[in-house]
C-alpha positions as CSV (number, residue, x, y, z in Angstrom):
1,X,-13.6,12.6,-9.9
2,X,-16.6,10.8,-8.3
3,X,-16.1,6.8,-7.9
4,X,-18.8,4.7,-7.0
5,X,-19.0,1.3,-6.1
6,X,-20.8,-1.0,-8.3
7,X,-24.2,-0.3,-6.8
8,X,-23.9,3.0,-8.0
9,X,-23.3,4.6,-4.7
10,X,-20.1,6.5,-3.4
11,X,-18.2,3.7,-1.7
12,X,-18.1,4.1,2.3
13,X,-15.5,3.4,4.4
14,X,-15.0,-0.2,6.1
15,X,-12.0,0.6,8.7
16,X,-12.0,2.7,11.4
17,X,-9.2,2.5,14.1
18,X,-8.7,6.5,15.7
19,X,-6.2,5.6,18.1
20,X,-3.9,3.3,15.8
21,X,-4.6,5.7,12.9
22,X,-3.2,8.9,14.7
23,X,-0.5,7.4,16.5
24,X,0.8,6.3,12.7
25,X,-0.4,9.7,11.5
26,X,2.9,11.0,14.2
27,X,5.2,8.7,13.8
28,X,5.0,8.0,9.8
29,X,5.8,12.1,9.8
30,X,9.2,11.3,12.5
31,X,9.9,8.3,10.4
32,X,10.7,10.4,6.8
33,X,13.6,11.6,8.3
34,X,14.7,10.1,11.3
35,X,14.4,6.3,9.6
36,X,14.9,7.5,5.7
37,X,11.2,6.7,4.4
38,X,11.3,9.7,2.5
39,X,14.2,8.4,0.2
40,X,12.3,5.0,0.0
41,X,9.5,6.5,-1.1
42,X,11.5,8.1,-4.2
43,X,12.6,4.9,-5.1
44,X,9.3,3.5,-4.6
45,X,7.6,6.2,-7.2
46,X,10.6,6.6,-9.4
47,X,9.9,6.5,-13.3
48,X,6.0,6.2,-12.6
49,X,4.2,8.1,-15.6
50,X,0.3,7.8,-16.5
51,X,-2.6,6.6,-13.9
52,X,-1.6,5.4,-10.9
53,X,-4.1,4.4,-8.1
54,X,-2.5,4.0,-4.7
55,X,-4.5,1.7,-2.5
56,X,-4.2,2.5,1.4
57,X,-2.9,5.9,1.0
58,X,-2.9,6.4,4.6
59,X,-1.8,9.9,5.6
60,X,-0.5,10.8,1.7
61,X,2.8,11.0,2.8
62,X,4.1,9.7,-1.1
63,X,2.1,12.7,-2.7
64,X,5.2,15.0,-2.8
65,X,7.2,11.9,-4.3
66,X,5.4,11.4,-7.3
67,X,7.5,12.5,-10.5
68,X,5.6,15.0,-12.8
69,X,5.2,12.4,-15.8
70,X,2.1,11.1,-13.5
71,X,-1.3,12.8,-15.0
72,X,-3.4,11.8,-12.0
73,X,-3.3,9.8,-8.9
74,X,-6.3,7.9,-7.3
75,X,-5.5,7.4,-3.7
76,X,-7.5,5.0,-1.7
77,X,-7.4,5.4,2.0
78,X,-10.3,3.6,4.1
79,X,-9.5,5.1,7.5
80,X,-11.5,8.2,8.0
81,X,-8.9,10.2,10.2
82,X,-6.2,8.8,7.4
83,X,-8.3,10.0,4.5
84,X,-8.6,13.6,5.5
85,X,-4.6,14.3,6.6
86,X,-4.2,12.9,3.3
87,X,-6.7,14.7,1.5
88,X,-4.6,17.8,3.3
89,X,-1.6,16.2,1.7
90,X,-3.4,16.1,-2.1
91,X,-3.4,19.9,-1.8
92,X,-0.3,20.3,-1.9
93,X,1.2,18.0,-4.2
94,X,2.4,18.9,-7.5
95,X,0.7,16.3,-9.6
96,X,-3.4,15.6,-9.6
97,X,-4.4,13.6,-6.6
98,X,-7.8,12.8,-5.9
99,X,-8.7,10.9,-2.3
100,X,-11.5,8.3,-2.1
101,X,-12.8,6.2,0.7
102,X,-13.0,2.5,0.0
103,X,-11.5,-1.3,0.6
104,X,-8.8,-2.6,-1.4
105,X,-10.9,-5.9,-1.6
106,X,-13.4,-4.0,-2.9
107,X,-12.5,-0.8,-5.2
108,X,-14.8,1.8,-6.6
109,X,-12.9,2.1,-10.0
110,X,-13.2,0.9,-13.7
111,X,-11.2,-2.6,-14.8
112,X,-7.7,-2.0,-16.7
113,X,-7.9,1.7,-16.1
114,X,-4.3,2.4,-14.5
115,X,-1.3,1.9,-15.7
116,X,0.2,1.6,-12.2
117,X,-1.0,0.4,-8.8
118,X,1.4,1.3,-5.9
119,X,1.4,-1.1,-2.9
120,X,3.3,0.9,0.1
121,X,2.9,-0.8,3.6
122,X,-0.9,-2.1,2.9
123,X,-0.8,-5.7,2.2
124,X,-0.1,-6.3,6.1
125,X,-3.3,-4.6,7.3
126,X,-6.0,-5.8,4.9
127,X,-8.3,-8.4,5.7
128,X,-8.2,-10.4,2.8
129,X,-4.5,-10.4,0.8
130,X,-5.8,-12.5,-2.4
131,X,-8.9,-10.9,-3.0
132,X,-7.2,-7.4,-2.4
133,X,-4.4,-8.4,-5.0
134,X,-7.2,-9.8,-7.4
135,X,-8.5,-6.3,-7.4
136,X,-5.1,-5.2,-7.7
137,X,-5.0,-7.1,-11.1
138,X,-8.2,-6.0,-12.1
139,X,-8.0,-2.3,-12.2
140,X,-4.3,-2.3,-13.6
141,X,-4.0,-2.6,-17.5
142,X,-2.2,-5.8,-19.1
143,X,1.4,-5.1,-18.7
144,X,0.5,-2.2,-15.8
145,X,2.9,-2.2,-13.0
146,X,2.9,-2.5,-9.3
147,X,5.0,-0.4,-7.3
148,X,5.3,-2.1,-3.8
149,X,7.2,-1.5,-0.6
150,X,6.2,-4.1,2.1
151,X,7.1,-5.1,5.5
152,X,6.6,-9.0,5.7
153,X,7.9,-12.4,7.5
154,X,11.8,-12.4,8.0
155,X,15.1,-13.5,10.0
156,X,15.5,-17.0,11.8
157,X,13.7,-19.2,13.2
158,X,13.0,-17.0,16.7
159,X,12.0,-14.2,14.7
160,X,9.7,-15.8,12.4
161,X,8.4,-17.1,15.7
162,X,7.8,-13.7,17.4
163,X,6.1,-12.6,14.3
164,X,3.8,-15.6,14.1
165,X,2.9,-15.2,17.9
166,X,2.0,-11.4,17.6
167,X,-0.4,-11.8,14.7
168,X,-2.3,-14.6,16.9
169,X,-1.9,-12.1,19.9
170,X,-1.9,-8.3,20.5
171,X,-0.8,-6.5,17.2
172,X,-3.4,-6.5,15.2
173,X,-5.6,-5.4,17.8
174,X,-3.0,-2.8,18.6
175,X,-2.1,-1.6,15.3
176,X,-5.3,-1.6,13.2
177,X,-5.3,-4.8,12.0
178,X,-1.6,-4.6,10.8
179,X,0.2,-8.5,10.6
180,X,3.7,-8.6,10.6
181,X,4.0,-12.2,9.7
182,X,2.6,-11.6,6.3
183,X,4.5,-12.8,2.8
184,X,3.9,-10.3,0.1
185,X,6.1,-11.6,-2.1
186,X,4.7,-14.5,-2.2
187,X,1.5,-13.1,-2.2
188,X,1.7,-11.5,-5.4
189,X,3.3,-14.0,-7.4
190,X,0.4,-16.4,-6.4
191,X,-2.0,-14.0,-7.6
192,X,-0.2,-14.0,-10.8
193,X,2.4,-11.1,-11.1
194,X,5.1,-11.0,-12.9
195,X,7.8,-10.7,-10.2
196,X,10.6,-7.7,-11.2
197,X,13.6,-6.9,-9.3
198,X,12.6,-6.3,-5.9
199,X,15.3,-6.1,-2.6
200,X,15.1,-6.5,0.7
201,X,15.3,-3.0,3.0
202,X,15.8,-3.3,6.7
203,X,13.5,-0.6,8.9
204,X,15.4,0.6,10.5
205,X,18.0,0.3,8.1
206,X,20.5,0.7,11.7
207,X,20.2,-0.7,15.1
208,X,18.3,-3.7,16.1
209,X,16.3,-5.7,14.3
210,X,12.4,-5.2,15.0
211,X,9.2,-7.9,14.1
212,X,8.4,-4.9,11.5
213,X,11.7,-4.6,9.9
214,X,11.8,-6.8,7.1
215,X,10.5,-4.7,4.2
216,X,10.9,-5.2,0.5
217,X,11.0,-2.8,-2.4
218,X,10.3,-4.1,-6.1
219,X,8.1,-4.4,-8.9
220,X,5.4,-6.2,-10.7
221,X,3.8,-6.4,-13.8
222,X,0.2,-7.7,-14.6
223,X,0.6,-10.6,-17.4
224,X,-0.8,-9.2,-20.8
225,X,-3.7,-11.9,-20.9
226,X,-7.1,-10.7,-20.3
227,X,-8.3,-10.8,-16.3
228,X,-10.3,-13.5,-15.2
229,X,-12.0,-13.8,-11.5
């Protein structure tokens, strides 16, 4: 599948970060095992059936999770080094994936074409949440669901510090842009989801308590009324 951008031409990538992007590339792979990802990310894809578009694929490490009732995934993955380990990744998945370039404020795809729009650990690295989640709402069909797993603001008052003070500091620059400071549950229900159940995971689920730890795993739903911008 070819998607193009509303001009009409293949949609180019925004985001480039080498360094950040292959020092996640390693330690996302570590991180299946050695910090469970890889049973979050059954949880996260569990039931899914249809057309799914995953926005910020990165390195397709939920490929292998999706269940067979999926007829295609669209993955968007911006980073350049990101798009081809996961365009690797796409080949060997047992359901149809097809890898794109392009922004998640911005996506090259048809309105109220999915039936599902996973969210996993994106929301904290895109430049603009709202207009990211209005695209969010426009691509997914009334009723469609999201799928998210996000790390976001958490703990007391000294944490909720820390993690306010690195966003105005070093991590972004460090990370690719990544905030860990960021609400995305508030996030979506401002842009007009219809929060499901949704639970808060610890990341490391053992040991001490990190600025990146607070993650939650949940569902939305896109309210049957028609979109409007």
């Amino acid at each position: 599948m070819r998607l193009l951008s509303g001009s009409g031409k293949v949609a180019r990538s925004p985001v480039h970060h080498p360094l950040s992007a292959r020092c996640y590339a390693r330690y996302s792979v570590s991180a299946e095992t050695r910090l469970g990802m890889a049973g979050v990310r059954e949880r996260l894809l569990a039931g899914l059936s249809g057309r799914v578009i995953e926005i910020g694929a990165g390195n397709g490490l939920n490929f292998s999770h999706y269940p067979g009732t999926v007829a295609e995934v669209v993955a968007i993955e911006p980073e350049p080094l990101l798009r081809k380990l996961a365009l690797e990744s796409a080949l060997r998945a047992q359901v149809p994936v097809d890898v794109v370039p392009g922004a998640a404020e911005a996506l090259p795809v048809k309105s109220e074409a999915f039936d599902a729009v996973v969210l996993s650990l994106v929301l904290c690295s895109v430049r603009d949440v709202p207009r990211a989640l209005g695209e969010v709402r426009r691509v997914l069909r009334p009723g469609g669901q999201v799928r998210f797993f996000e790390h976001g603001r958490g703990g007391g008052p000294l944490m909720t510090l820390t993690q306010r003070t690195l966003d105005r500091t070093v991590w972004p620059l460090l990370t690719g842009g990544c905030h860990v400071a960021r609400r995305p549950v508030a996030a979506l229900r401002e842009a007009g989801f219809a929060l499901g159940p949704h639970r808060c995971v610890m990341m490391p689920q053992r040991g001490p308590a990190l600025p990146a730890s607070y993650c939650t795993l949940g569902v939305a739903w896109r309210p049957d009324e028609p979109f409007t911008r």
